[in-house]
N, C-alpha and C positions, 0 to 999 in steps of 0.2 A: 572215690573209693573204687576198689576193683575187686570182683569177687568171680572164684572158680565154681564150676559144680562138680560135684564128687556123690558118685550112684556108686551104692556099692552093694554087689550081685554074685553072691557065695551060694556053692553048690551045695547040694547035700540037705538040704532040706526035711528037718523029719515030717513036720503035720504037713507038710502042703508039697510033694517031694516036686521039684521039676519047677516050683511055679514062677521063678523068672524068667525062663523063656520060653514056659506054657501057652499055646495059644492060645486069644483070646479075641475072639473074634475080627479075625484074619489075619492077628498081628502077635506075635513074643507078648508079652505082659509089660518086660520092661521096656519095650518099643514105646507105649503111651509116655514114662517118662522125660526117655529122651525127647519128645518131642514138645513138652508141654517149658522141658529146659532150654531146648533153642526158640523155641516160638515166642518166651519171654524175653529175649535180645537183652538180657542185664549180664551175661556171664560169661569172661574171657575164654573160658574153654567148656568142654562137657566132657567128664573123662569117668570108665566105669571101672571100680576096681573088683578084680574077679579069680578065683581060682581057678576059671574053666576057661581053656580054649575054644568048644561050643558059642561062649556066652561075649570071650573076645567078638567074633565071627561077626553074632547077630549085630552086638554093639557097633562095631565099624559100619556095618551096610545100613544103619541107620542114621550114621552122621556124627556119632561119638566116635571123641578116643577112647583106647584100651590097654589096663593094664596088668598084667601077670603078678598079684601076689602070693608070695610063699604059705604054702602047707602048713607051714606051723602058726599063723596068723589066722588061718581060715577054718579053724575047729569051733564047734558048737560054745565052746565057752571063751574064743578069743573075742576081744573088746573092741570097740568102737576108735578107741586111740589108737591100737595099734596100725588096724588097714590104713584110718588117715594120716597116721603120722608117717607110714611107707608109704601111698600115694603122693604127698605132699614134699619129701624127703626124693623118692623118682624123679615125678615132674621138675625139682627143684622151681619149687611156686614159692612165687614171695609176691602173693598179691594180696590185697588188704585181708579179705576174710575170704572163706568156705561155706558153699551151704552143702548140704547132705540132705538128696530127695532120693528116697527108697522106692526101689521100682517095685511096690508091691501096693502106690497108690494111684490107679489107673486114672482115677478122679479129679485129680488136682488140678486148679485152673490156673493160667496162665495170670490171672487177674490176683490169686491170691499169693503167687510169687511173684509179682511185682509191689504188691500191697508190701509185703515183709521187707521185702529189699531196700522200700522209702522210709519205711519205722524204723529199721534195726538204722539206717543212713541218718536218719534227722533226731539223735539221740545218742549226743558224745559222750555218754559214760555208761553205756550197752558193750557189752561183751559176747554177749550173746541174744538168739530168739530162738523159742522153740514155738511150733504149733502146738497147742493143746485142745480136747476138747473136755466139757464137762465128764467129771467121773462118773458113769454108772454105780459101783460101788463106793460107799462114802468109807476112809482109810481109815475112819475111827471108829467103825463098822467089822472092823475087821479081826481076828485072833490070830496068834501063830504058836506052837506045839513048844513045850518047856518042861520036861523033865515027866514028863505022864499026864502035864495037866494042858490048858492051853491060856495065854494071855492076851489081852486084849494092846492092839498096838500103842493103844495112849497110856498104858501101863508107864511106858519108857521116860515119858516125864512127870510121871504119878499123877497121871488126870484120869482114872477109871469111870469118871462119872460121865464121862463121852461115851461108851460104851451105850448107854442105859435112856440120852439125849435123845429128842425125835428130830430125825434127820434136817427137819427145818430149819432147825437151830443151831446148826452146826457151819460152821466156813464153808464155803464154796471149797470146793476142790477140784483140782482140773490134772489130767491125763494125758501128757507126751502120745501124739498120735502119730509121728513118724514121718507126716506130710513134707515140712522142710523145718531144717536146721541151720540156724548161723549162725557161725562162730568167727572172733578173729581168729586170723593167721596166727598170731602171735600168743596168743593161747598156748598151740604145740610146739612152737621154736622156742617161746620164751618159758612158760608157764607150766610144760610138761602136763597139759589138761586140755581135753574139752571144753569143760563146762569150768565157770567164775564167773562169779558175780559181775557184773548184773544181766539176768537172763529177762529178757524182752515176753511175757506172753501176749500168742496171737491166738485169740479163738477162733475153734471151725466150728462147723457145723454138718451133719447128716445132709445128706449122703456122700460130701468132698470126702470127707475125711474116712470114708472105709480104708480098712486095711487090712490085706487079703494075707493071713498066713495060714487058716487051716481051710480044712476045706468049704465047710460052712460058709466061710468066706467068701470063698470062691463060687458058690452056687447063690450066694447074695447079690453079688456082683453081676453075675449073668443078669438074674430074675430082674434088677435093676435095671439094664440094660434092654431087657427083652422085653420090659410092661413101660418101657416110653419115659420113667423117670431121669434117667442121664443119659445124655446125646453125647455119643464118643466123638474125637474131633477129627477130622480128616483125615 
């Protein structure tokens, strides 16, 4: 199987403005990416899709490709299908599958995208893997606003009594962390989707799986780096 990598690094930023090609100790942000993607030697190309010319620039003098998507793709509420399915539709890739590593996780080791890439490979009836990590907030934990009052999410299949459960006793639940994504190819050429059945979970764990989009974030991330806990790679 042959798989591309696709970063993808849109401007505009509200909680964290800048921070793809924010310095970070001495390097863009999304500089760690790329390089945690070629250092892993599994991926026929490294290509970053972006509305900014700035972030084309950095991208090349780090050893990716770059590519220009349109303004109307790259607004706060455009979707994850869209950029891939114009990157993928550009490139004219027709390699087995895509992963999707967001350069906002400086952390990622080279050892946990090659772990993904032999799970999601030794398991022919995977369509996809996502990283997750455990959920901080458990979702049956959780209300949403309904008419003046508020409901509890397990309402939806009339199990309120999750609400009222101690947390022990409720399902593991796990949290899309953004680290890496694979998907087949043929997902978006055939399937008109991302995501289908069967999605692979890979667990992370603290500290890999930070992911820096406010600032907090970002001031984690240093202190991280600053107190000796994560060694950046060359």
């Amino acid at each position: 199987m042959k798989i591309i990598a696709l970063i993808p690094a849109r401007s505009g930023s509200k909680r964290c403005p800048g921070k793809n090609t924010r310095m970070f100790f001495g390097h863009p942000l999304i500089a760690y990416t790329i390089r945690s993607a070629k250092a892993a030697g599994i991926f026929t190309d490294i290509v970053v899709s972006t509305d900014s010319q700035e972030t084309m620039e950095i991208a090349t003098s780090y050893g990716a490709h770059a590519i220009l998507r349109p303004d109307e793709i790259s607004q706060d509420h455009s979707t994850d299908y869209q950029w891939v399915e114009h990157a993928l539709k550009t490139l004219g890739c027709h390699d087995d599958a895509f992963g999707i590593l967001r350069p906002t996780n400086p952390f990622r080791t080279v050892e946990t995208i090659k772990a993904c890439w032999e799970e999601f490979r030794a398991d022919r009836f995977a369509r996809g893997l996502r990283t997750m990590r455990e959920a901080r907030e458990h979702p049956d934990k959780m209300w949403w606003p309904c008419g003046g009052y508020a409901l509890p999410f397990g309402a939806r299949d009339g199990r309120w009594e999750r609400v009222d459960m101690p947390t022990q006793l409720l399902a593991n639940a796990y949290y899309q962390d953004g680290l890496f994504y694979i998907n087949l190819t043929d997902n978006v050429y055939g399937q008109y989707s991302l995501t289908l059945p069967a999605v692979i979970p890979h667990i992370t764990t603290f500290p890999e799986n930070l992911d820096i989009n406010t600032e907090m974030d970002w001031l984690s991330a240093e202190a991280l780096v600053e107190n000796g806990m994560v060694k950046l790679p060359e």
